[in-house]
MARKESE-591301 format. One record per atom (N, C-alpha, C): residue in three letters; x, y, z. Coordinates in steps of 0.1 Angstrom, whole numbers, plus 5000, padded with zeros to 4 digits. Example, Ala and Ser with C-alpha at 12.3 -4.5 7.8 and 13.67 -1.06 7.14 Angstrom:
% residues 2
ALA513249435078
ALA512349555078
ALA513249675078
SER512849785071
SER513749895071
SER512950005079
% end
This chain:
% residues 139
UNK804605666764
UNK804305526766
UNK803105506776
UNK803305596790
UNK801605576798
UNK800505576789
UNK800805746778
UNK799505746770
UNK798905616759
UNK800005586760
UNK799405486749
UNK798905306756
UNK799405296767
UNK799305216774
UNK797205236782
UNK796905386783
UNK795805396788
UNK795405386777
UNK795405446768
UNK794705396751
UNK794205266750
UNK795005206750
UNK794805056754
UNK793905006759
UNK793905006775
UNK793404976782
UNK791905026782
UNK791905206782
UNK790305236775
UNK789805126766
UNK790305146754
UNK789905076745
UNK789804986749
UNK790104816752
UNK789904726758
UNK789204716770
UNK788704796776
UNK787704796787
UNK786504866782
UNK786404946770
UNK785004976763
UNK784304876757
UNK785504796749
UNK785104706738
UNK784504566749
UNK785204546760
UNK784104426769
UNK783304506775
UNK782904616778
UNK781604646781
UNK780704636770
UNK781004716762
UNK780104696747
UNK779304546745
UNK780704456745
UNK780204306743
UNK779804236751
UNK780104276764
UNK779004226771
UNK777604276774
UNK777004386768
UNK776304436769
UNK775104396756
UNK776104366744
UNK775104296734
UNK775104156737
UNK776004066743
UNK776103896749
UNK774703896755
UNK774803996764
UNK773804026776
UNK772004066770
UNK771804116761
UNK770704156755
UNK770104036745
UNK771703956738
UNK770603866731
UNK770503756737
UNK771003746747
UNK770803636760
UNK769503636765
UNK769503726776
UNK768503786780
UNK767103746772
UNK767203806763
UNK765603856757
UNK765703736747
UNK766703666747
UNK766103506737
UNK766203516724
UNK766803606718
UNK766703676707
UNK767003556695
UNK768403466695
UNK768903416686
UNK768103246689
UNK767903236697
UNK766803126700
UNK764803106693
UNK764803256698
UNK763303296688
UNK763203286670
UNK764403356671
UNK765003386656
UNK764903266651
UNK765603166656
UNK765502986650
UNK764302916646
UNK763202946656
UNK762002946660
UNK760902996648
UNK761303086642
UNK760003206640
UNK760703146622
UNK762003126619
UNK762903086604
UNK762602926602
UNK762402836620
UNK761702696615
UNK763502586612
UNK764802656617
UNK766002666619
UNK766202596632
UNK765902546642
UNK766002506653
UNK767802416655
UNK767702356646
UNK768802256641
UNK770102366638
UNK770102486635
UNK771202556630
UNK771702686637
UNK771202696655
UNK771002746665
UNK772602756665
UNK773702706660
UNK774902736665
UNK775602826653
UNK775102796642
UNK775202886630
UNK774902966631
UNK773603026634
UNK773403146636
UNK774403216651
UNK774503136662
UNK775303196675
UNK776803256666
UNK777203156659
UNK778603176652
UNK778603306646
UNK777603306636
UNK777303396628
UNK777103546633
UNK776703586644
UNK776903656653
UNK778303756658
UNK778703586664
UNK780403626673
UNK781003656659
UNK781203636650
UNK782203646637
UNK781403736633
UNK780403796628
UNK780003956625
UNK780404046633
UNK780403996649
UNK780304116654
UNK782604166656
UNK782904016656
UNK784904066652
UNK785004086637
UNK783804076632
UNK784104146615
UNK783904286614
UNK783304326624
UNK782504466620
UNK783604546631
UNK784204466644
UNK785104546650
UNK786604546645
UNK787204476635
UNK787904476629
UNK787904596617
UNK786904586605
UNK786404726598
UNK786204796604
UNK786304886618
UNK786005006625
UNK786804986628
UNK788004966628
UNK789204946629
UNK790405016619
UNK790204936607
UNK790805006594
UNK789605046584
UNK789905086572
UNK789305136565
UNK789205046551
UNK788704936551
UNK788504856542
UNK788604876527
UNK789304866519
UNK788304926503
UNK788204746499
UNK787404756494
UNK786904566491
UNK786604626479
UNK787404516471
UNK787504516454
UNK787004416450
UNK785404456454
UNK784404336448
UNK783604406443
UNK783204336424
UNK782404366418
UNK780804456426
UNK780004486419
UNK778804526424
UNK777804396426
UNK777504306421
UNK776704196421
UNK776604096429
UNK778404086434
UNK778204026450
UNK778004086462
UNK778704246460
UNK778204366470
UNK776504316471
UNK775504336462
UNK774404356465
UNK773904236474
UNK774204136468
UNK774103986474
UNK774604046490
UNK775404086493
UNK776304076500
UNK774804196515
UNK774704266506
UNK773604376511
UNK772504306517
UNK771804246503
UNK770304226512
UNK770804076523
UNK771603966520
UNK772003916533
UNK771503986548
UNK772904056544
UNK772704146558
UNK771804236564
UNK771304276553
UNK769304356555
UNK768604276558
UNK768304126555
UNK767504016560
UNK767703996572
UNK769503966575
UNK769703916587
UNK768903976596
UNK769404116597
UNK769004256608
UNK767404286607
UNK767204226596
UNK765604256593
UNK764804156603
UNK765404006604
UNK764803916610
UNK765003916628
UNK766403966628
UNK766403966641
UNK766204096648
UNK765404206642
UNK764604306649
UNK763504246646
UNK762604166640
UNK761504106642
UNK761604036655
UNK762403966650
UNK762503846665
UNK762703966679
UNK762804056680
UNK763204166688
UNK761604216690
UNK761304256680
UNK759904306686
UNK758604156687
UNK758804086684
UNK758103996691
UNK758203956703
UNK759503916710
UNK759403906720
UNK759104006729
UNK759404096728
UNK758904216738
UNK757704286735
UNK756904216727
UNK755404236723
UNK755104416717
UNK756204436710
UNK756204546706
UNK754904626695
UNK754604556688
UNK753604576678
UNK752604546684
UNK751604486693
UNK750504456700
UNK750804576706
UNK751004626715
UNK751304776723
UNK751404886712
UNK751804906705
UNK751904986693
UNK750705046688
UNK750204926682
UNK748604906678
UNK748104966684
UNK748004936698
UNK746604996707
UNK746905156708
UNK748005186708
UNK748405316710
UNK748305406697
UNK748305376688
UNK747705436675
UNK746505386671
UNK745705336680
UNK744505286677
UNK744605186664
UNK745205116664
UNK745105066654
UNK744904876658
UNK744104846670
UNK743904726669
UNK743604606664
UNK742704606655
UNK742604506646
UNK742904546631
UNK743604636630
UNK744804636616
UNK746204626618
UNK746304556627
UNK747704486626
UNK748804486616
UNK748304416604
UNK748604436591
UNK749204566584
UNK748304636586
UNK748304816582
UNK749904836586
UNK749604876601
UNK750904886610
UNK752204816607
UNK752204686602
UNK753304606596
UNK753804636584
UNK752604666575
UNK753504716565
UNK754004896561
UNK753604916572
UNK753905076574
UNK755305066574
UNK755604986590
UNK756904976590
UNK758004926580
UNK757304826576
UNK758204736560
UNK758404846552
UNK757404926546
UNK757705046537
UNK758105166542
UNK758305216557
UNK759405286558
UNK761105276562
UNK760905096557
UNK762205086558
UNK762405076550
UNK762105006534
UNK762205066525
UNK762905176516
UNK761505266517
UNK761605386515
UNK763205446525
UNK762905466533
UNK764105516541
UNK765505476535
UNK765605346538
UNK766905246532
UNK767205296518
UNK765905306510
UNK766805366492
UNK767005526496
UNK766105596505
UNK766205756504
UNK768205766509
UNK768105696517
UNK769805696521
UNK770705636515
UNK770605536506
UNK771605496497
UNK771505576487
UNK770505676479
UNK770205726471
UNK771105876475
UNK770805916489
UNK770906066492
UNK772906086495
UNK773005956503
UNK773806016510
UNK775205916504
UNK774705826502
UNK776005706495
UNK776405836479
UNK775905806475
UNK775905916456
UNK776206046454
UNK776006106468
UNK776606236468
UNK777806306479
% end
């Protein structure tokens, strides 16, 4: 009964560190505020917050059990690039604020190809993203 009782309590004292530790970073760094900003969304700033807190008890819930979702392939995909956009927009909004790609540039010499640099990164996500749904989801 102790052990399971400390189980517990671990658990519940990792999961509010965790969460407060992402609360704390998109707080912080402005992240879901920029995001609004850079999509032209200003008005739907609590959608997106929502959208957030309910992904992130969706995703600790599925780490939790082992889901099998008996949904066709067509809304799975739908379902995909959503959530590739999402994460796609708000690591933009991530490296903008912390001026990540200006720093970048100068460091691979690449200052006035900006461009270059941007879609390096677009096409090694890409590429990457099908090399692993290709490699590792199929086999």
């Amino acid at each position: 009964m102790i052990k399971i009782i400390a189980i517990l309590f671990l658990g519940l004292a990792s999961g509010l560190a965790v969460g407060s530790g992402f609360v704390a970073f998109l707080t912080v760094l402005g992240i879901i505020p920029r995001l609004t900003q850079l999509s032209k969304t200003m008005k739907m700033i609590q959608h997106y917050e929502w959208a957030v807190v309910l992904g992130a008890l969706t995703g600790v819930g599925a780490s939790l059990r082992d889901p099998v979702l008996h949904i066709p392939s067509f809304p799975l995909i739908i379902l995909g690039m959503t959530g590739g956009i999402f994460y796609g927009m708000l690591a933009a909004a991530l490296t903008e604020v912390l001026n990540v790609l200006p720093i970048l540039a100068k460091r691979v010499r690449l200052d006035g190809e900006i461009v270059i640099l941007i879609m390096a990164i677009v096409l090694g996500k890409i590429f990457g993203s099908i090399f692993q749904w290709v490699y590792f989801v199929h086999h």
